[in-house]
Structure formats: C-alpha cells, structure tokens
C-alpha positions as MATLAB code, in Angstrom:
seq = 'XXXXXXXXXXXXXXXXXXXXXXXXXXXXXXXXXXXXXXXXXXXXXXXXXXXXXXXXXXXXXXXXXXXXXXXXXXXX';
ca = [
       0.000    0.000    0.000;
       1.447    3.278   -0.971;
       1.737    6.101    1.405;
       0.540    9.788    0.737;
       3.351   11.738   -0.426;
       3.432   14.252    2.789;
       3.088   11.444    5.123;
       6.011    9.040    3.767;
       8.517   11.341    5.028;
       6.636   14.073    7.711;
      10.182   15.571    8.909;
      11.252   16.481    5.167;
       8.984   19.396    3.188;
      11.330   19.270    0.441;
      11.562   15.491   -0.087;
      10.419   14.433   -3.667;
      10.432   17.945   -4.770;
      12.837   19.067   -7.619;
      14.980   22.410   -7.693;
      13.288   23.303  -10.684;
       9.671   23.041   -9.377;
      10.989   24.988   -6.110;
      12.278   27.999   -8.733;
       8.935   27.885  -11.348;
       6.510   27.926   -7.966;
       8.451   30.453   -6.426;
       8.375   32.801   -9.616;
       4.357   32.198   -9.987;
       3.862   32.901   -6.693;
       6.098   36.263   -6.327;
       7.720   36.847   -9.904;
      11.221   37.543  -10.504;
      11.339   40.984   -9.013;
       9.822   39.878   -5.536;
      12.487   36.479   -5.450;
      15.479   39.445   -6.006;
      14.498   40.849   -3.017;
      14.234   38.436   -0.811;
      16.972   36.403   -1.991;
      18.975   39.334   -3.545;
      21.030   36.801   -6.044;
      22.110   38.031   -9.410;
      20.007   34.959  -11.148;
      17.474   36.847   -9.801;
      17.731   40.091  -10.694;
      19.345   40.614  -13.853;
      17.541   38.923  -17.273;
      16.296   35.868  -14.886;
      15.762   32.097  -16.447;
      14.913   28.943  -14.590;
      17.823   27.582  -16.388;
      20.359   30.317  -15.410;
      18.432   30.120  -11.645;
      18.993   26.217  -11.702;
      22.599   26.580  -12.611;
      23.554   28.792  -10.057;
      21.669   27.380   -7.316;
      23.173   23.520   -7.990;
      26.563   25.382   -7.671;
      26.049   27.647   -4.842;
      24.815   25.713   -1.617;
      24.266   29.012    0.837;
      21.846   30.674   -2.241;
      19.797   27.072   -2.909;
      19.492   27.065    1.156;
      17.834   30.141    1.381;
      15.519   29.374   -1.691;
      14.306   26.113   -0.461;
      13.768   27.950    2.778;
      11.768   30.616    1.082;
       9.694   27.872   -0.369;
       8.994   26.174    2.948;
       7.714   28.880    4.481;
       5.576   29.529    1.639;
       4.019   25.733    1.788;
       0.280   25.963    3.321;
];
C-alpha cells in the first residue's frame, strides 16, 4: 500500500520535490522581481531564467538554502 506523499517522510517538506519546481513555484507565486528581493542573487535580478536560476543554485549551496527555505515557508 502506498503512502501519501506528505506522510512518507513528515520531517522532510522538500523530499520528492525538484529544484526546478521549487524555482517555477516560487516565480508564480512572487515573480522575478519579488524572489530578487528576498533572496537578492544576481540569477534573480538581472535577465532571470529557470535555467540560469537552476545553474547557479546547484553550484552555490548558501543561495539554494535560502531558496528552499523561502519555499517552505511559503508551503500551506
């Protein structure tokens, strides 16, 4: 029997959840401008792309920290 997805690991928010869909529901939610501010990161700020976003954030783990972060707090 398969588990719900937010009970098969309660302690974890972010488990099963890509970078990518953390970035593309982050700029629906607030747009570009909005995720500068808060996580003032030149992906961010200056002629944004998930792609350029992604690449950053797999190579820089303070910045992905405080975007997953963001996202958690965001989570109903």
């Amino acid at each position: 029997m398969d588990l719900p997805h937010s009970t098969s690991h309660p302690r974890d928010p972010l488990h099963g959840i890509t970078l990518e869909t953390i970035v593309t529901t982050l700029v629906a939610r607030h747009g570009w401008a909005e995720l500068g501010r808060r996580v003032p990161i030149r992906c961010f700020r200056h002629h944004p792309t998930i792609k350029s976003s992604l690449t950053f954030l797999r190579k820089t783990p303070w910045a992905r920290t405080r975007v997953e972060q963001l996202f958690v707090r965001d989570l109903p």
